[in-house]
C-alpha positions as a Markdown table, in Angstrom:
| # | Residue | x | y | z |
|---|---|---|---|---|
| 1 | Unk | 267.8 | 96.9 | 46.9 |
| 2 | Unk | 270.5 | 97.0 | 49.9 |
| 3 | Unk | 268.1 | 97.7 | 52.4 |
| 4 | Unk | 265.5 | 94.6 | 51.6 |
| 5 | Unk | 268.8 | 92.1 | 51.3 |
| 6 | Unk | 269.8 | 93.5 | 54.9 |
| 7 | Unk | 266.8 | 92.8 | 56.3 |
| 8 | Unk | 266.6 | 89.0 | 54.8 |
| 9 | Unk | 269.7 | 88.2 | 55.8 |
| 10 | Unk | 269.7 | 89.1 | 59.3 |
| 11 | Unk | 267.8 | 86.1 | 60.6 |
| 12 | Unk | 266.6 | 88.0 | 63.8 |
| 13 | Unk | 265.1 | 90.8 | 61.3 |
| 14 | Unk | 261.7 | 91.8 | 62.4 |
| 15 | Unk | 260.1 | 88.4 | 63.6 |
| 16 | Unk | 256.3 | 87.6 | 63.6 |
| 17 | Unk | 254.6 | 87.7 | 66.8 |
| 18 | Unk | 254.1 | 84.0 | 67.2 |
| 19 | Unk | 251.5 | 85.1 | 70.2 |
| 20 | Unk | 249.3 | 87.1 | 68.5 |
| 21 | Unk | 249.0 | 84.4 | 66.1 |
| 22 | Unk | 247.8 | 81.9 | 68.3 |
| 23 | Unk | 245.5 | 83.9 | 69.8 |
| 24 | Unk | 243.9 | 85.0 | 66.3 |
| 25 | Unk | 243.5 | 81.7 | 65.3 |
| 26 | Unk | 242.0 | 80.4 | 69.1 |
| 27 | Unk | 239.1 | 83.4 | 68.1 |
| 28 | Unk | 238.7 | 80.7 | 65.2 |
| 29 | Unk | 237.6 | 77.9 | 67.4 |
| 30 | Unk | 239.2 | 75.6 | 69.3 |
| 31 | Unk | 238.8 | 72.7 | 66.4 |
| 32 | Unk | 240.8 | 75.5 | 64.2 |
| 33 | Unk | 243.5 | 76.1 | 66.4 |
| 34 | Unk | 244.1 | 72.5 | 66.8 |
| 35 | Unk | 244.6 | 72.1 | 63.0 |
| 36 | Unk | 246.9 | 75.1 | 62.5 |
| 37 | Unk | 249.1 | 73.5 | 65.8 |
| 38 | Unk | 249.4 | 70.1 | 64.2 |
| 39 | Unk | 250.7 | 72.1 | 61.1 |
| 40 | Unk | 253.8 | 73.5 | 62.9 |
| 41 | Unk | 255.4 | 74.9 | 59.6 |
| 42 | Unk | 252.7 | 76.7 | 57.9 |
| 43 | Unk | 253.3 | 80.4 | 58.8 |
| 44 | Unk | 257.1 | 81.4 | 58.7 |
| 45 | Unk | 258.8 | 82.8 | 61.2 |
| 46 | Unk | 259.9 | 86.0 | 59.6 |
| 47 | Unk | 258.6 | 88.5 | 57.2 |
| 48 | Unk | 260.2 | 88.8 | 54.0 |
| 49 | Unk | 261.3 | 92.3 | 52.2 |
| 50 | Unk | 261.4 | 93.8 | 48.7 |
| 51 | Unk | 262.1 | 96.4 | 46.7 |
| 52 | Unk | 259.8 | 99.0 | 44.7 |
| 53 | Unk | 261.5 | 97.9 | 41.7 |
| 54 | Unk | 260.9 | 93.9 | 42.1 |
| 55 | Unk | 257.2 | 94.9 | 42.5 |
| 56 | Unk | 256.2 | 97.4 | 39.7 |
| 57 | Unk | 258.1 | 94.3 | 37.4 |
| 58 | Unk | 255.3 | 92.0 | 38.9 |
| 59 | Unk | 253.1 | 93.9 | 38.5 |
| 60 | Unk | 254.3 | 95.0 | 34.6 |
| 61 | Unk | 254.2 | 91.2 | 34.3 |
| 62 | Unk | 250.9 | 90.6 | 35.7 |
| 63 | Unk | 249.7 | 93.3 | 32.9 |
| 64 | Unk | 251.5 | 91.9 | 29.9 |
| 65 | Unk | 249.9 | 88.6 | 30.6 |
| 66 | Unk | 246.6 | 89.6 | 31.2 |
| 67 | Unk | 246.7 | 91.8 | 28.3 |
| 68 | Unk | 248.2 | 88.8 | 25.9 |
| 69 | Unk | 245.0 | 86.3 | 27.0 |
| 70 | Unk | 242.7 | 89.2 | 26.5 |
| 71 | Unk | 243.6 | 89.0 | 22.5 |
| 72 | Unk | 241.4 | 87.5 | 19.9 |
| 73 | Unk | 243.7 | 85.1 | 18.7 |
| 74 | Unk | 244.8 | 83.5 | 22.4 |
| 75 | Unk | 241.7 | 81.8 | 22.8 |
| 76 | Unk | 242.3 | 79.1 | 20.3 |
| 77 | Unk | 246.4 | 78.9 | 20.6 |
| 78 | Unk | 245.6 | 78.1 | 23.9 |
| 79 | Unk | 242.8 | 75.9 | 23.6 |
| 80 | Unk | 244.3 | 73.9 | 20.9 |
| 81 | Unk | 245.6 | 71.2 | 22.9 |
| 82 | Unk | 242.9 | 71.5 | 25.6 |
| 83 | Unk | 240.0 | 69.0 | 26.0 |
| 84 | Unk | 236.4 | 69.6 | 24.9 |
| 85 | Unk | 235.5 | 71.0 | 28.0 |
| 86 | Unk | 238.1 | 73.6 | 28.6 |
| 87 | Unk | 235.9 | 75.4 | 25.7 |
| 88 | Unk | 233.1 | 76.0 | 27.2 |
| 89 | Unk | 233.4 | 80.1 | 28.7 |
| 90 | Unk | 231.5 | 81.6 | 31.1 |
| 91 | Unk | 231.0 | 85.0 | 32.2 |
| 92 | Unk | 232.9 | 84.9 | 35.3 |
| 93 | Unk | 236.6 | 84.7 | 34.4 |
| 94 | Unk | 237.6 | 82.7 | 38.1 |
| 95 | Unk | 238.8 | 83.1 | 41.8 |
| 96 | Unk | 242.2 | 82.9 | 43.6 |
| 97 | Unk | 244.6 | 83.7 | 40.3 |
| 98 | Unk | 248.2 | 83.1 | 41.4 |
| 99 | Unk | 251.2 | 84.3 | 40.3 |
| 100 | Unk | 254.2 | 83.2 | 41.5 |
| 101 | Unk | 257.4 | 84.5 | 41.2 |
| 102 | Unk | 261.2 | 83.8 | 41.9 |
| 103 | Unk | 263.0 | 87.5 | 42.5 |
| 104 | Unk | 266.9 | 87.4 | 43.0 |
| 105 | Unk | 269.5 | 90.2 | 41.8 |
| 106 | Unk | 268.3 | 89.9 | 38.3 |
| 107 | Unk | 264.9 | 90.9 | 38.7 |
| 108 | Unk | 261.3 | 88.9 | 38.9 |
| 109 | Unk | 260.8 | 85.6 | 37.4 |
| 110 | Unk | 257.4 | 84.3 | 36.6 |
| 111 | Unk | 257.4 | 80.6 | 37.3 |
| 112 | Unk | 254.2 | 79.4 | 37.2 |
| 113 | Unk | 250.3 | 81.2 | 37.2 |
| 114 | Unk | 247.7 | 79.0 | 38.6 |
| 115 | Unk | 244.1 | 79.3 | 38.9 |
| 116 | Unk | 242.6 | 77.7 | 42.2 |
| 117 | Unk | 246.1 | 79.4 | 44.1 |
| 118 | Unk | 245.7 | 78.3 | 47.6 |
| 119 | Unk | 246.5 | 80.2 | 51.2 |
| 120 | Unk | 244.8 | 83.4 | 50.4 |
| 121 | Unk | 242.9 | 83.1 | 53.5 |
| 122 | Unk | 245.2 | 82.0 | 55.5 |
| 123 | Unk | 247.8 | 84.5 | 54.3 |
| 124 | Unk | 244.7 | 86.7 | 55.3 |
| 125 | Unk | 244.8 | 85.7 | 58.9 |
| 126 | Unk | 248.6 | 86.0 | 59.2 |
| 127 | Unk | 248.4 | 89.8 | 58.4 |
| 128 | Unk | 245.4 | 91.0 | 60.5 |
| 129 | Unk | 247.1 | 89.3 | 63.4 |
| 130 | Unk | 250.1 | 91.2 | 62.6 |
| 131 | Unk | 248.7 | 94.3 | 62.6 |
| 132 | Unk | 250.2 | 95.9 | 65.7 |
| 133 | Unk | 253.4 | 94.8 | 65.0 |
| 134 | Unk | 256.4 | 97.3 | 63.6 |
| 135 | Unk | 257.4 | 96.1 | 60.4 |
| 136 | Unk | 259.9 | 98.1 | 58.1 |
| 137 | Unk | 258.4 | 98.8 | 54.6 |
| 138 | Unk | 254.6 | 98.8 | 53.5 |
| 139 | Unk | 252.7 | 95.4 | 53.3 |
| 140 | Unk | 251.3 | 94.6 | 49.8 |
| 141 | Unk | 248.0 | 94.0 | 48.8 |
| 142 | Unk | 243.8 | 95.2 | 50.5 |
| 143 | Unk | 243.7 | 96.5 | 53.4 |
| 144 | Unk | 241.0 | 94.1 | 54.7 |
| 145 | Unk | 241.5 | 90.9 | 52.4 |
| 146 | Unk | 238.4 | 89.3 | 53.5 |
| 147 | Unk | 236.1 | 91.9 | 52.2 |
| 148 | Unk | 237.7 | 92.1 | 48.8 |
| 149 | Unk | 237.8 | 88.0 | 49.0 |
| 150 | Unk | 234.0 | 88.2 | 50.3 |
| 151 | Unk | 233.2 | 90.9 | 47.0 |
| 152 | Unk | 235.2 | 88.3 | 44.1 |
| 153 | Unk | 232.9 | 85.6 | 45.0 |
| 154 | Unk | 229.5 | 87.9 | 45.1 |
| 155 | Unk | 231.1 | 89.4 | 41.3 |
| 156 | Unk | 231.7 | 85.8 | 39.6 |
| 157 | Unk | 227.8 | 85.2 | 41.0 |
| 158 | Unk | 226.8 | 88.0 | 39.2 |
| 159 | Unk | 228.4 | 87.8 | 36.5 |
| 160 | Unk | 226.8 | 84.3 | 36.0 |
| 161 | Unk | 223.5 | 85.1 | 37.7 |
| 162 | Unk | 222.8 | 88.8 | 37.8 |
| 163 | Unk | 220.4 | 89.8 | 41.0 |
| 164 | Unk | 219.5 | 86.8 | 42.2 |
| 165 | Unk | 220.5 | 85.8 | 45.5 |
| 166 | Unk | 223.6 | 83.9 | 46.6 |
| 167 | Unk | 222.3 | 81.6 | 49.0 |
| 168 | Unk | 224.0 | 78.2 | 48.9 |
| 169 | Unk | 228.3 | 77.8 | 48.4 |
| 170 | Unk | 230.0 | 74.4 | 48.4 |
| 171 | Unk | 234.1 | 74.6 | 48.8 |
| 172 | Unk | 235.1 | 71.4 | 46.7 |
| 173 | Unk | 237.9 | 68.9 | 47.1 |
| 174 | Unk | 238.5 | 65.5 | 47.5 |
| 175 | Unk | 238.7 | 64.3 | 51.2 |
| 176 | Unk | 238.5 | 67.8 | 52.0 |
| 177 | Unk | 239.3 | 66.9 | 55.7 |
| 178 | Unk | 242.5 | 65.3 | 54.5 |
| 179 | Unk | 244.0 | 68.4 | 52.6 |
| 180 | Unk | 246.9 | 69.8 | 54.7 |
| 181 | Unk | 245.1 | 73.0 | 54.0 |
| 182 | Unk | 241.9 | 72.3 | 55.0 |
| 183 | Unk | 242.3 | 75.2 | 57.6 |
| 184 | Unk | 241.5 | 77.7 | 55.2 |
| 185 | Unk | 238.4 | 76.1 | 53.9 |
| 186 | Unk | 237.3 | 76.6 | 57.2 |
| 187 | Unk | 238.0 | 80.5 | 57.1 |
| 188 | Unk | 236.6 | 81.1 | 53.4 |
| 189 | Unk | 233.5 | 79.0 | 55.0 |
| 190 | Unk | 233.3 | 81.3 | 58.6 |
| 191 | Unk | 233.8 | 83.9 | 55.7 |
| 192 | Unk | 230.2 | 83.3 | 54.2 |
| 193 | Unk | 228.5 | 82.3 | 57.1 |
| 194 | Unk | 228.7 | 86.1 | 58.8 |
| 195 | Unk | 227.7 | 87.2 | 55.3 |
| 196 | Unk | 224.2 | 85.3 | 55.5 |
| 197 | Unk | 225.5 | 82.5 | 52.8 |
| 198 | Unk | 225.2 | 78.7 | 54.0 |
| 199 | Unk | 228.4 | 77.3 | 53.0 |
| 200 | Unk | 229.5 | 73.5 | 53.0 |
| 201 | Unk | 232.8 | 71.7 | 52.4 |
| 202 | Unk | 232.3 | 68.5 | 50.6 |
| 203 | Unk | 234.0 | 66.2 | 48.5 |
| 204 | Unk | 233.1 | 65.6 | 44.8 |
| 205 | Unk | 231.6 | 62.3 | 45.0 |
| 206 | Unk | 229.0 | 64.0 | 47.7 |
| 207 | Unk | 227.8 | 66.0 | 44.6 |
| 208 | Unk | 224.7 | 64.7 | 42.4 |
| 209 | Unk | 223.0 | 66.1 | 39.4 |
| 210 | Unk | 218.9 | 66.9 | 39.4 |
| 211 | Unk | 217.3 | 68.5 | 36.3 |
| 212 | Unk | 216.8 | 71.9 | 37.8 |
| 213 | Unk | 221.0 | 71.5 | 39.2 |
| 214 | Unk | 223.7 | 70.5 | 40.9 |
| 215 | Unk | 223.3 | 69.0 | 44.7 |
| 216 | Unk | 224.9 | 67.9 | 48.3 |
| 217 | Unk | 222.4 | 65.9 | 50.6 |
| 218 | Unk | 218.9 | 67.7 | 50.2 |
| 219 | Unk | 220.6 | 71.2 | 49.2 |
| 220 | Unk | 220.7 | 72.5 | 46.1 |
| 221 | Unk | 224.2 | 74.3 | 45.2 |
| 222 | Unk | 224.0 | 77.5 | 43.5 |
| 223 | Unk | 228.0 | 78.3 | 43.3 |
| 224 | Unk | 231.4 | 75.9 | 43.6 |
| 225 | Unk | 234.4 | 76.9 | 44.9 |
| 226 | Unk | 236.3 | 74.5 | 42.9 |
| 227 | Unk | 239.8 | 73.4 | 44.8 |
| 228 | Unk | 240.0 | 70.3 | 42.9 |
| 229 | Unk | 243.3 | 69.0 | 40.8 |
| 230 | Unk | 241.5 | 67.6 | 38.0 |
| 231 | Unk | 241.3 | 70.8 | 36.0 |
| 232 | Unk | 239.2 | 69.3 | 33.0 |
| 233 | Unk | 236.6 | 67.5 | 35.6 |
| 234 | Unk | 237.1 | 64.5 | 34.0 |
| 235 | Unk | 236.8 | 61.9 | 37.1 |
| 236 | Unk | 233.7 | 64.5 | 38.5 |
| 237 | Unk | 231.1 | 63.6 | 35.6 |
| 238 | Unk | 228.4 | 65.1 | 37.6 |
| 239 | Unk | 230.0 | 68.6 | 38.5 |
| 240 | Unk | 231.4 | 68.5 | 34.7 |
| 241 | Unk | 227.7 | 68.0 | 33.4 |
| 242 | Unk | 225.7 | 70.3 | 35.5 |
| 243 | Unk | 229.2 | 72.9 | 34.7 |
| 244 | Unk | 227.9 | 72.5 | 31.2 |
| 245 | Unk | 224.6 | 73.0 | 31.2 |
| 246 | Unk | 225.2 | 75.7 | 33.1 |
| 247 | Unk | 223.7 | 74.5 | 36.3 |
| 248 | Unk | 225.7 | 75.6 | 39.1 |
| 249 | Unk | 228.0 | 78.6 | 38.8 |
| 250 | Unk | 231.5 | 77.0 | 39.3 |
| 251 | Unk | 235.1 | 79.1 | 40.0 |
| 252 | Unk | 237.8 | 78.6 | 38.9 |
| 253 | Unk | 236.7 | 76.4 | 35.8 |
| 254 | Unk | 238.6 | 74.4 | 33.0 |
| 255 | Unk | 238.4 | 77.6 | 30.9 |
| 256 | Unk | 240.4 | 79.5 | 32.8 |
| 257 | Unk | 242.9 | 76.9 | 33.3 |
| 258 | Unk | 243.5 | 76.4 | 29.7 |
| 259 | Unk | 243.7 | 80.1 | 29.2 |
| 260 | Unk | 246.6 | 80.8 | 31.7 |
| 261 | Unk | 247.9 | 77.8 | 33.6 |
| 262 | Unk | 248.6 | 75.1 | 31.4 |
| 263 | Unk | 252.4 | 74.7 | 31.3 |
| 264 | Unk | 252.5 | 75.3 | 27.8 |
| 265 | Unk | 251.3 | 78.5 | 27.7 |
| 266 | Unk | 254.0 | 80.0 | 29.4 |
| 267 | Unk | 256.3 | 78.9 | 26.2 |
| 268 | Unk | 253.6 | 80.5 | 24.1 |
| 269 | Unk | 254.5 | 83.8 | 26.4 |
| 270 | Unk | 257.6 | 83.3 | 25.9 |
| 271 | Unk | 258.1 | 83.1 | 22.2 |
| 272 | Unk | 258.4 | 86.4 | 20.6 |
| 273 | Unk | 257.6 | 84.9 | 17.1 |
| 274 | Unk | 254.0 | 83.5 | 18.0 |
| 275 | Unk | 253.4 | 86.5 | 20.2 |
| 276 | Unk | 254.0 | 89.1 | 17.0 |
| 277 | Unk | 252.1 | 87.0 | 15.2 |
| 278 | Unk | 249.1 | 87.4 | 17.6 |
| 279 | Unk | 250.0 | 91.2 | 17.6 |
| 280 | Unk | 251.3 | 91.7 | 21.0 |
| 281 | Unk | 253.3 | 94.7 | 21.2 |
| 282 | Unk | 256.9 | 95.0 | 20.9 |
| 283 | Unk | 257.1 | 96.6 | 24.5 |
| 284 | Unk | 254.6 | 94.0 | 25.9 |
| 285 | Unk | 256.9 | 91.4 | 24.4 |
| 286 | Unk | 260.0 | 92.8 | 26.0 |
| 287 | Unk | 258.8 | 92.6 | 29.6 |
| 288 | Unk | 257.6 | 89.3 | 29.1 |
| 289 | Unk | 261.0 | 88.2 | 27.8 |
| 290 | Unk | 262.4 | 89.7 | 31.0 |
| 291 | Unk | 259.9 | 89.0 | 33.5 |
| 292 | Unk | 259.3 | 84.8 | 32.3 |
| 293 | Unk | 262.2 | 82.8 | 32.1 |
| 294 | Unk | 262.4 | 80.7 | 28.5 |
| 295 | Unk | 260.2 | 78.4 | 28.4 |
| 296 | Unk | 259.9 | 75.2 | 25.8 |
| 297 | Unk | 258.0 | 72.5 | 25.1 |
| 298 | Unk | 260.5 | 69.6 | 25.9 |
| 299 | Unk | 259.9 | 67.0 | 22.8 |
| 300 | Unk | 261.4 | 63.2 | 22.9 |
| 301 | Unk | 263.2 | 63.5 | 20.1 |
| 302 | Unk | 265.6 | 66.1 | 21.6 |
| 303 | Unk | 266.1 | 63.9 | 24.3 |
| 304 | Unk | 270.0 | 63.7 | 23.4 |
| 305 | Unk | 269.9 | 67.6 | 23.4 |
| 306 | Unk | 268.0 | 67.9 | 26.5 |
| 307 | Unk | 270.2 | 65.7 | 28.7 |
| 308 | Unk | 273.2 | 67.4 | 27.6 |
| 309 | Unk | 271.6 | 71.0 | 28.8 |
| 310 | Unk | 269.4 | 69.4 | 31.6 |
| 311 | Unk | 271.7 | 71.6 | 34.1 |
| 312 | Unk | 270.2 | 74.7 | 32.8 |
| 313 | Unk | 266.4 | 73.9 | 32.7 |
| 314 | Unk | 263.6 | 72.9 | 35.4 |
| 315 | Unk | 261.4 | 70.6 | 34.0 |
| 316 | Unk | 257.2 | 70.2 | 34.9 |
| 317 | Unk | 254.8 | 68.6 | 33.7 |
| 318 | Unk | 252.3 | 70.8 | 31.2 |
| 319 | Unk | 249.2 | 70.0 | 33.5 |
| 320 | Unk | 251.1 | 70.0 | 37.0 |
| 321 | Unk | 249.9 | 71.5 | 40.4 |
| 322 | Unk | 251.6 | 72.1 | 43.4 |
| 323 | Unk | 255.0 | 71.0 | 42.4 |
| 324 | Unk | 253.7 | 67.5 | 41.7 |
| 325 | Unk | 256.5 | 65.6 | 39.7 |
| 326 | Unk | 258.6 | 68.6 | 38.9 |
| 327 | Unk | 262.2 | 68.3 | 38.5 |
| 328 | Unk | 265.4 | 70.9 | 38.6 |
| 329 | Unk | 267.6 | 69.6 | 36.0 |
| 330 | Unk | 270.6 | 68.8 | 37.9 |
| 331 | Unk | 268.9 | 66.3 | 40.1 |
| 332 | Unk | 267.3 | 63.8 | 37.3 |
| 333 | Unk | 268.5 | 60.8 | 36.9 |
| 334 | Unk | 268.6 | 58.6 | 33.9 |
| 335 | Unk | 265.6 | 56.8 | 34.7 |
| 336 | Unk | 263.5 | 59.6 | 35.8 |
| 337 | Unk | 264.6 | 62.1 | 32.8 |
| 338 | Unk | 263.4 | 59.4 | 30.2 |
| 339 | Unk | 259.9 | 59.3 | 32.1 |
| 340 | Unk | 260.3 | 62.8 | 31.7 |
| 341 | Unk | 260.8 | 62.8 | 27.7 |
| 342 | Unk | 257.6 | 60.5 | 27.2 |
| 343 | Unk | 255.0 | 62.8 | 29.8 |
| 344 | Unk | 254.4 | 65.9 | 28.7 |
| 345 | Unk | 257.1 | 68.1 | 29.7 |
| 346 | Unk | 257.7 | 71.8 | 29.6 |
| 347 | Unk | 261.5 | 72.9 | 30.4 |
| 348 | Unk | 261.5 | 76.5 | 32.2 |
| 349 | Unk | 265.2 | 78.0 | 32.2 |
| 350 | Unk | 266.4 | 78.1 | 35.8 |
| 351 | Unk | 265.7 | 81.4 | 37.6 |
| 352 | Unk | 267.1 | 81.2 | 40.9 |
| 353 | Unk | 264.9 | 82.1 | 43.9 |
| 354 | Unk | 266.0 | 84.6 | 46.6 |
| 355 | Unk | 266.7 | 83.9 | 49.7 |
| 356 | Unk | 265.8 | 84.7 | 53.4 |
| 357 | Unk | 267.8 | 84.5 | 57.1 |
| 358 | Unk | 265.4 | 82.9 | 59.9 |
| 359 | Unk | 266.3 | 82.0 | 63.3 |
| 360 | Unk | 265.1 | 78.2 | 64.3 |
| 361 | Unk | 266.2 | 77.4 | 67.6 |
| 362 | Unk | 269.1 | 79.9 | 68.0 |
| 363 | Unk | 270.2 | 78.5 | 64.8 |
| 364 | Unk | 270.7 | 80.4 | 61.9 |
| 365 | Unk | 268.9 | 79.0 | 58.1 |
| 366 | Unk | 268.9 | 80.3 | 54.6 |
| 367 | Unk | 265.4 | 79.3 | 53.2 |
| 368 | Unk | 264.2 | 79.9 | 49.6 |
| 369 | Unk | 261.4 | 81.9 | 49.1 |
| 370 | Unk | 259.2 | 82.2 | 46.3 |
| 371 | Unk | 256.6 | 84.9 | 45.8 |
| 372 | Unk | 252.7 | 84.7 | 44.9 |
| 373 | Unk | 250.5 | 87.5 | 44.2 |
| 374 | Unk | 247.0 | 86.9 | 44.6 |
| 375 | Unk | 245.2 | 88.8 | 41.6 |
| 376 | Unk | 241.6 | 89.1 | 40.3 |
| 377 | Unk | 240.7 | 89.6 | 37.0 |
| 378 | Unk | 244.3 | 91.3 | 36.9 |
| 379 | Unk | 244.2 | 93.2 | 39.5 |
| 380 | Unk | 246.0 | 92.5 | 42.9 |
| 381 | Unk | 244.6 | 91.5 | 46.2 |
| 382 | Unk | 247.4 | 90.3 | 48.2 |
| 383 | Unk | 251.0 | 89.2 | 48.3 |
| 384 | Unk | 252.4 | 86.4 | 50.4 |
| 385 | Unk | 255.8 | 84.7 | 50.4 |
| 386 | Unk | 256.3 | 80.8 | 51.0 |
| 387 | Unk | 260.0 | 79.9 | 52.8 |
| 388 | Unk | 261.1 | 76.6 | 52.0 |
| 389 | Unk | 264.1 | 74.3 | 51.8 |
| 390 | Unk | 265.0 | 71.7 | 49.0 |
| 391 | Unk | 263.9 | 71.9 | 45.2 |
| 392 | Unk | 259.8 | 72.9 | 45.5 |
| 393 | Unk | 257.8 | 74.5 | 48.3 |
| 394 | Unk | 256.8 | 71.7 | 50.9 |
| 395 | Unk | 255.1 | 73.5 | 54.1 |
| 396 | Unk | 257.6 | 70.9 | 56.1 |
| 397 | Unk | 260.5 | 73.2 | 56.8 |
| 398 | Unk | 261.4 | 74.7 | 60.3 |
| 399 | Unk | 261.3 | 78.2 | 60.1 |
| 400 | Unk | 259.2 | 78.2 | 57.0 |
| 401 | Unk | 255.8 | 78.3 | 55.6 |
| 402 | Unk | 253.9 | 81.5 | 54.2 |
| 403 | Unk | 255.6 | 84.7 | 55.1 |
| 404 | Unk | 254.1 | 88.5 | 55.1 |
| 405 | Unk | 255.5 | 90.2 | 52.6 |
| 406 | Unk | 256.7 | 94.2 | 53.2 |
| 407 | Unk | 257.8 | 96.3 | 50.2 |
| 408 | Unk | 260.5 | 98.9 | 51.0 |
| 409 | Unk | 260.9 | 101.9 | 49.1 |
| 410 | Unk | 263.1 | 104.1 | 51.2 |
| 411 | Unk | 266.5 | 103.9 | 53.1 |
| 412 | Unk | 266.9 | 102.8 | 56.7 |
| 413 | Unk | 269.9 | 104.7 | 57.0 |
């Protein structure tokens, strides 16, 4: 534990080589390199460190959950309150899992999970341009992320389609162009392309249903890699019918979302009464309690209750992404916090995020950092930090931005 918190707060600890990374993102292409330089705070200047011990919890975590949504009775608490689509299950269970974590001196703290988890590929890129530099510790995850990215994609195809080919891909999101991470849609599209798969990046409304499928222009889409915010597909009625009828193979889908990233399920992980009730384990229950801060469902009528405790809590909204209209309790005011009691709230118990050193300009900064490791059906493929300042990540602060993450399990002494 001493050795990682060294290393993060000496802000001149083993600093990326900011050379090498330009260079591996000129071998993109000139348009590329142009978008990452207009995006001065996307890749931190540091690596971060941790411990063995923060890990193996993650990963313990990571476990309990997966083995909780695998049980018989999940499937409906968790679809209970989901719309009509979210039960529709395919085969493939979905791409690009993310679970993110705060780790301070008490241990790893599931915050959220999401299912369309964004940076993978560029987190990719960070580390193979890295690769000659000396870094303390072991870095977490495949040892060539874009081949186990490349085989996820190929297995939710089969899973959906068996043997036949993967020809077509479409990367989905609205004004994709306009995403501030539209970078890596260009990677995971490079990506297919030397792997003999035609790959487009289109928005939604480009999209149009046939009778034999789903299409953009004259092509006919045979799988969706589905970036978009509206997790139940509601404003896309053409991707949302062709989903249904089993058209187009689409990941990740509304299923998944109701299964593991609706707010509310991470009260449901966190409730040891519905969990025995479900017949989770008494052990699995115990590192859930440990490894998820409480969680409720915040409910109007406490609203006395929960302005008195508001200190204590973060609040989001149960079908939230990215941060969007998230609130640490302490900053609310009156105004916003009775929005709050009327939306659709969950109230997650504050876990405080670690922290990490960086130089910027000779100047010394303490950042947050908060953790994501990128799993796949459970299993996991790589793990990235994100340094930030203020109450949420925000890709807008010097010195910050993802970070390569290095586990240490031995003394520097």
């Amino acid at each position: 534990m001493a050795d990682a918190a060294r290393l993060n707060a000496d802000p001149n600890a083993c600093r990326i080589d900011r050379a090498a990374l330009q260079a591996a993102c000129a071998r993109q292409g000139a348009d590329f390199a142009a978008l990452i330089e207009a995006r001065p705070h996307l890749f931190a200047e540091s690596p971060l460190f941790v411990t063995s011990a923060h890990l193996e919890q993650m990963q313990a975590v990571i476990a309990a959950v997966e083995a909780v949504v695998a049980l018989p009775g999940w499937r409906e608490l968790a679809l209970q309150d989901a719309p009509a689509i979210a039960r529709h299950a395919p085969r493939n269970p979905g791409v690009f899992f993310g679970y993110d974590f705060h780790l301070n001196a008490q241990g790893a703290h599931l915050i959220e999970i999401n299912t369309n988890a964004g940076g993978g590929f560029l987190n990719a890129l960070l580390i193979a341009s890295q690769q000659s530099v000396a870094t303390p510790g072991q870095r977490i995850g495949a040892a060539e992320p874009e081949t186990v990215f490349l085989e996820m994609f190929r297995t939710e195809w089969r899973l959906q389609r068996g043997d036949a080919p993967l020809r077509i891909v479409a990367i989905v999101d609205e004004n994709p162009r306009e995403q501030y991470l539209y970078p890596e849609f260009l990677l995971c599209q490079r990506m297919f392309e030397r792997a003999g798969i035609t790959a487009l990046i289109a928005d939604p409304a480009e999209l149009y249903a046939q009778p034999d499928g789903l299409y953009c222009g004259a092509q006919k889409i045979d799988l969706i890699y589905n970036r978009l915010t509206d997790f139940s597909l509601v404003q896309y009625p053409a991707l949302a019918q062709a989903y249904l009828a089993d058209r187009v193979v689409l990941t990740p889908h509304p299923y998944a979302y109701a299964l593991y990233a609706n707010k509310r399920n991470l009260a449901r992980l966190t409730d040891p009464q519905s969990l025995r009730a479900l017949g989770v384990p008494e052990e699995t229950i115990a590192v859930l309690r440990a490894g998820i801060p409480e969680t409720r469902i915040v409910r109007a009528e406490d609203a006395e209750t929960w302005w008195a405790e508001r200190k204590q809590w973060f609040f989001k909204p149960n079908s939230g992404y990215g941060s969007k209209g998230a609130y640490r309790g302490d900053k609310l005011t009156k105004r916003v916090f009775e929005e709050v009691m009327q939306s659709g709230y969950v109230a997650q118990r504050l876990a405080a995020p670690g922290e990490r050193s960086v130089n910027v300009s000779g100047e010394t900064a303490a950042l947050k950092f908060d953790l994501r490791c990128y799993t796949y059906a459970g299993r996991l493929q790589l793990a990235a930090a994100r340094l930030y300042q203020g109450q949420t990540t925000n890709f807008r602060t010097p010195g910050g931005g993802f970070c390569i993450v290095s586990r240490l399990d031995f003394s520097l002494c």
